[in-house]
N, C-alpha and C positions, 0 to 999 in steps of 0.2 A: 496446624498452628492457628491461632483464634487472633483476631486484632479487633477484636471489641471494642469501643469506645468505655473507660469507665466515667463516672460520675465526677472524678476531680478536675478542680480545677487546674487547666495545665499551665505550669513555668513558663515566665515572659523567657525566651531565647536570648542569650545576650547579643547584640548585634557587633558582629567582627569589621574589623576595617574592610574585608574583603569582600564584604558584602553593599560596600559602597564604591566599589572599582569599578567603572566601565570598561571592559577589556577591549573592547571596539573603538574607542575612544580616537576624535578626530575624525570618525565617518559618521556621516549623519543620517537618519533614518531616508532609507530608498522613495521619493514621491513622485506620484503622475505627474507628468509632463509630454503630452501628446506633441509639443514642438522641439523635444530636445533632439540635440542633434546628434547625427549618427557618433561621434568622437563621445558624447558624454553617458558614459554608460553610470549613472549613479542618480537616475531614471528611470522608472517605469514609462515606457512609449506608450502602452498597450492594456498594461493593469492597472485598473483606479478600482480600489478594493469597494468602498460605496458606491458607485457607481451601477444604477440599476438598467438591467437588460434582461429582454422577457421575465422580467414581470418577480425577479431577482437579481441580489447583489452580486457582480462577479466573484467578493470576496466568499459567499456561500454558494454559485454555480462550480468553484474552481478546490473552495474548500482545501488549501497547500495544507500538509504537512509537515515537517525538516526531521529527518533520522540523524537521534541523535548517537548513534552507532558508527555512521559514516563522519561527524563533525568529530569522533574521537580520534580520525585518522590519521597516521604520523608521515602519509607519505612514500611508506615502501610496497612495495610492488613483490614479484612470486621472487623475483630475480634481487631483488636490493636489501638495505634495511634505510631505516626513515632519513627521509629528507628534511626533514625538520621540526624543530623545538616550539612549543606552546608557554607561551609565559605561566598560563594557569594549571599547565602538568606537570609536574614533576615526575611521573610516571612511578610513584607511590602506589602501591595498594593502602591506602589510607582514607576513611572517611572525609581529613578534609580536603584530600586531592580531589575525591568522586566531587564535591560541594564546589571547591571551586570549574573544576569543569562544567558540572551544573550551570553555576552563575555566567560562565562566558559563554556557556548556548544560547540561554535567556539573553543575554545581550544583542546576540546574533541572531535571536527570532525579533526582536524588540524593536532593529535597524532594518529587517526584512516586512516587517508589517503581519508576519504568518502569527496565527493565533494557534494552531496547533503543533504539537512535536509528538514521537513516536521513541520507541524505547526499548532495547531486550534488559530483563532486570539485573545483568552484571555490565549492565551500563552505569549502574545508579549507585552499585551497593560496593565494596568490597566481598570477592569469595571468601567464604571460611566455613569450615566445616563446626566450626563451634557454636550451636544451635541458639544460643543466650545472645553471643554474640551477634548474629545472622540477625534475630530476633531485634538486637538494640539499636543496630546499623541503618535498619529499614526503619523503626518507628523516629529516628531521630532524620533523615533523608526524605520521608513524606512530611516529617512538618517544615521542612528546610521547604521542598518544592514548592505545598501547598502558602507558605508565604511570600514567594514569587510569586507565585500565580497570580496573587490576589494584587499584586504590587505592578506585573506588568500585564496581567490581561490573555498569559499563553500557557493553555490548558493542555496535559497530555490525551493527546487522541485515544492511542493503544500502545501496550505494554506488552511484550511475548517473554516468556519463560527461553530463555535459553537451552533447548536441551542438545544441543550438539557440539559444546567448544569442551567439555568435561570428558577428561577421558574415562569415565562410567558410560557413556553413552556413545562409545566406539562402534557399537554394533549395534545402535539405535537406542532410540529413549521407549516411545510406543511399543514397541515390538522387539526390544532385548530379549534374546534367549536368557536371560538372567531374570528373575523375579524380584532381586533388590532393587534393579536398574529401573524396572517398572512402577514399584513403591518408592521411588526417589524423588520419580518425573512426576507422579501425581502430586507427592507434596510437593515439591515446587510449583507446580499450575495452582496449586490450591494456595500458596502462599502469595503466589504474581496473580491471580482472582483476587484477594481480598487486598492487597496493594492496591489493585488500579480501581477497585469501589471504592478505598479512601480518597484516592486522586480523582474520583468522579470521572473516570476516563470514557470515552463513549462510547470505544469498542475494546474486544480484545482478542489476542492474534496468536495461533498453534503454526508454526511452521515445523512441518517433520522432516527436517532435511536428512537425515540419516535411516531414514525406514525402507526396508528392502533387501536384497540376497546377493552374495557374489556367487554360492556355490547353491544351485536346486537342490546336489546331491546331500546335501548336510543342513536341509534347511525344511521346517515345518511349515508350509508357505501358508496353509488351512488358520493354524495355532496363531501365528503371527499378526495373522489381518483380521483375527477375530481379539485379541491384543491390539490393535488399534484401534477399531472397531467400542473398544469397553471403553478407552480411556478417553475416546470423543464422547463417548456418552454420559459418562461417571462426570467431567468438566460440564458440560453443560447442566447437566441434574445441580451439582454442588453451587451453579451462578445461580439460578433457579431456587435452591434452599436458604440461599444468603439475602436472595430477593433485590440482587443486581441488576439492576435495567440495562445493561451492553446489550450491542450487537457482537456475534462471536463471529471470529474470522479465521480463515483456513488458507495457505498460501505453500500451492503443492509445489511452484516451481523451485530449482536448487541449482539455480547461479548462486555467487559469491554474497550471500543477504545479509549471513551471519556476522558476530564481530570477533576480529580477527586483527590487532592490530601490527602485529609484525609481520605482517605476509598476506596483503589484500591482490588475490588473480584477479583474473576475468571479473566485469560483472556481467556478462555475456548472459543472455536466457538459455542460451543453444548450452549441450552440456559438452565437457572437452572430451577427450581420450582417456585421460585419465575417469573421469567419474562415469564414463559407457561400461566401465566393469562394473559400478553397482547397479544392480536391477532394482530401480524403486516402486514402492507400489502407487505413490500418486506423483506422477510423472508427470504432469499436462494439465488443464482445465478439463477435460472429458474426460479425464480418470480418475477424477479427484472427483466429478458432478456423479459420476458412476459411482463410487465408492458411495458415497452420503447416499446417494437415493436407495441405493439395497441396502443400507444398514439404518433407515429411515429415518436419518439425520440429516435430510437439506432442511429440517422446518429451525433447526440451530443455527445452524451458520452460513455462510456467504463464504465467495471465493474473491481473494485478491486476485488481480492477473496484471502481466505485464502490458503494454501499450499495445494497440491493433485487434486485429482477429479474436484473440483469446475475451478481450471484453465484449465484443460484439455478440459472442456465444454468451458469456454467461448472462449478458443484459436480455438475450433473448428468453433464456429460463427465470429470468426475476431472482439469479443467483450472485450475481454483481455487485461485491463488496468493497469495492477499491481497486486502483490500479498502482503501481508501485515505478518510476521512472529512475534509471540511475542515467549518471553520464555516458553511459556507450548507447544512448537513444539519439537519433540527430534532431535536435531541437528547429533546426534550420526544415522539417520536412513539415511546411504549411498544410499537406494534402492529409497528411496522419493526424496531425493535431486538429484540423479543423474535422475531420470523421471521425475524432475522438470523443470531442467536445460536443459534436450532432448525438451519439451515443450515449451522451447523458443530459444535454434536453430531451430527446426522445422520453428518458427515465422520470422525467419529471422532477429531479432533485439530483443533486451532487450525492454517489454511492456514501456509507456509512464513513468507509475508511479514507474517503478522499483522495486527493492527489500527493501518493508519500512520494517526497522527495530524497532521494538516494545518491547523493554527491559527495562524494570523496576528491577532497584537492588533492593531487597528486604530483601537479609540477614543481609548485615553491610554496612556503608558507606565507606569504603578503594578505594581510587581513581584506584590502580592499579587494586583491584577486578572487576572496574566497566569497565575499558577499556579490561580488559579478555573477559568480557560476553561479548563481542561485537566482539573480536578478536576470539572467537571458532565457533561464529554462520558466521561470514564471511570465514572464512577457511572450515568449512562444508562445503557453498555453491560454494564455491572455487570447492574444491575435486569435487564434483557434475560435476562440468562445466566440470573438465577435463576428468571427466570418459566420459561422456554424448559426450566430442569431439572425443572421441577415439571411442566408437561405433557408429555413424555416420560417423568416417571416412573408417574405415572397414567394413560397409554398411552390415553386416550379417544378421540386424532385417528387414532391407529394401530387401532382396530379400527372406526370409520367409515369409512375406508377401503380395510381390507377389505371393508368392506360393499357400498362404493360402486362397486368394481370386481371384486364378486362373482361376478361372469357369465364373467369372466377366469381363474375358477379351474379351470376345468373342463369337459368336453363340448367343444362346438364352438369356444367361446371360448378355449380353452387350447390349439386347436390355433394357433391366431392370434398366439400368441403364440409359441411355442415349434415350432411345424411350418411345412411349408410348404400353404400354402392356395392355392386359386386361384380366380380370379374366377367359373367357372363352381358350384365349391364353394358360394361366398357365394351366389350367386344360389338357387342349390336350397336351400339351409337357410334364407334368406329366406322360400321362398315354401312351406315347412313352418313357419313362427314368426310371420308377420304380423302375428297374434292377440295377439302375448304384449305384456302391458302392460311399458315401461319404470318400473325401481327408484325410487322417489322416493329423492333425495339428503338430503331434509330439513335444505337449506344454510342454512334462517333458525333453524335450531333450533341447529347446531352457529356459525354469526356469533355468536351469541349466548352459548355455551357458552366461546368463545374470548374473549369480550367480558367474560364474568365471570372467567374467569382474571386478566384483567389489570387486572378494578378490586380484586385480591387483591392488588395488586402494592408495597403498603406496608405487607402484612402478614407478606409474605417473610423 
């Protein structure tokens, strides 16, 4: 499907009353205030979006974006059905339900200060299998958005093809033992690629949550990963031939990501019992960094990863594309956020995809409860960033580290690094060094040194 711009002039939109409703209405935009008090939470303590440190703005070190996948959520859980009603759903399959939904996330990015949102495209559109339709849905929804955008200033980050809530893609979208299921998924990425080039998105995002085998015995494992394999390749060529400037993004974990609005589980990264019966093939950031590198596809894409470990890996390959936080992350753990936030000064810049924000309210529908949950998990990472600035600028971790890996600089050690050494080599300078005591690291001295940085962490 082609969304070429033509040469005509396009139709003034006529402007709806509902496009003048503030749905947040009564709550006023969230602002710094480093003396508010602990009771007034309709305050940032911690985030002042201009605000510059090392040498940028936190609102560009921190880069939030709001899934507007999770703002569609009603509330119910694996065990319930929804807790409660949205003035601006009606829960229509209707283009101007999607529009007005639209209009009340912009509202709620608008009171949040977040400049970016995030999207799967049966977030945006009504399904329909009627191609004209599909077709008028979308071209009338991009110019909806794109005059928000322009109106409030909050631009879509990335946009993912939904290939897993359609039941065509029960047995995978990539890797369907079916060939139509396969010709399905490509035009929809090729459809949700040329969408999110109108919406100038910045990146754009493949999660293959259903790729993988329950039975070995009835399953072409070779066929399948050379099937996903084509169609990471064929997406990237096609952004490529349209001559899209994205960052393309790949997000192999398969917690609860997708949208699912009568029945949101776990968003747990760990998988349950139930989905241990399917064997996926990019299961992990290391299986996912393995997969791209033998199908010579890391020079396309980056990997999302969830908070900790898994980013520290891919920041160290230069494959580090975002990190994605839902609410089962404890916001309250300063030691994570601030090692999080160090893991991207190190980077030099806030990943492509940024910090997606992944909140589902789930207790009650209270609009000011819902811009809370959004205003502690940004102030977290706020605090983060400023602890994380002050021990980099004080450089204490950077020269016990030198220390630590002292023996690395020089002499025999330096060849180990930088030359070629051989086993016969080690063995001889072994048995000239056996004597030589190893470095104490002094790791209870420096626990502790990092421990009092961050009970400074309210004096920032």
């Amino acid at each position: 499907m082609s969304y070429a711009q033509s040469g005509k002039r396009q139709k003034v939109r006529e402007v709806k009353a509902v496009d003048n409703v503030d749905y947040f209405q009564g709550i006023d935009k969230i602002e710094y205030n480093n003396m508010a008090t602990p009771a007034d939470t309709a305050n940032f303590r911690f985030y002042n979006c201009t605000e510059r440190v090392h040498s940028r703005t936190m609102e560009d070190w921190l880069k939030y974006s709001v899934s507007m996948t999770d703002f569609r959520n009603n509330g119910s859980d694996a065990q319930g059905r929804p807790t409660f009603n949205r003035t601006w759903d009606d829960n229509s399959n209707t283009i101007d339900n999607y529009k007005r939904c639209i209009k009340a996330f912009y509202d709620l990015c608008t009171k949040l200060g977040v400049k970016y949102w995030t999207a799967f495209d049966t977030d945006l559109v009504p399904q329909t299998d009627n191609w004209e339709e599909n077709r008028s849905n979308w071209d009338d929804i991009v110019e909806y958005i794109n005059e928000l955008a322009q109106k409030c200033q909050v631009k879509l980050l990335w946009i993912a093809p939904d290939l897993h809530s359609h039941p065509r893609y029960a047995c995978g979208a990539f890797t369907s033992n079916e060939a139509t299921s396969f010709v399905q998924a490509a035009t929809q990425i090729k459809r949700c690629l040329e969408v999110s080039q109108r919406l100038n998105a910045e990146c754009f995002l493949l999660w293959p949550y259903r790729e993988g085998y329950d039975a070995i015995f009835q399953t072409d494992v070779a066929r399948e990963i050379k099937l996903f394999a084509k169609l990471l390749k064929i997406t990237a060529e096609y952004k490529d031939r349209i001559n899209y400037r994205c960052q393309l993004l790949i997000m192999p974990y398969h917690g609860s990501f997708g949208r699912n609005y009568s029945s949101f589980g776990s968003s747990s990264w760990q998988p349950s019992c139930r989905e241990d019966m399917l064997n996926r093939y990019m299961w992990d950031m290391t299986s996912c960094l393995y997969f791209l590198k033998h199908h010579s596809l890391e020079r396309f894409y980056k990997v999302c990863t969830p908070p900790g470990h898994h980013m520290y890996m891919a920041n160290v390959y230069n494959m580090f594309g975002g990190v994605t936080i839902s609410n089962n992350f404890n916001y309250s753990d300063v030691k994570t956020t601030t090692l999080m936030m160090k893991c991207v000064l190190d980077q030099g810049a806030a990943p492509p995809g940024g910090i997606n924000l992944k909140l589902p309210c789930r207790r009650d529908g209270d609009l000011r409860d819902l811009v809370t949950l959004y205003v502690k998990y940004m102030d977290a990472f706020a605090k983060g960033l400023r602890l994380a600035c002050t021990i980099v600028a004080e450089q204490v971790f950077v020269k016990q580290l030198q220390h630590r890996y002292a023996s690395y600089y020089s002499g025999f050690g330096s060849r180990l690094i930088s030359g070629d050494v051989s086993m016969e080599e080690c063995e001889e300078f072994y048995k000239k060094n056996q004597a030589q005591e190893p470095t104490c690291s002094r790791s209870e001295h420096y626990q502790v040194v990092f421990q009092r940085y961050l009970d400074t962490c309210e004096h920032i």
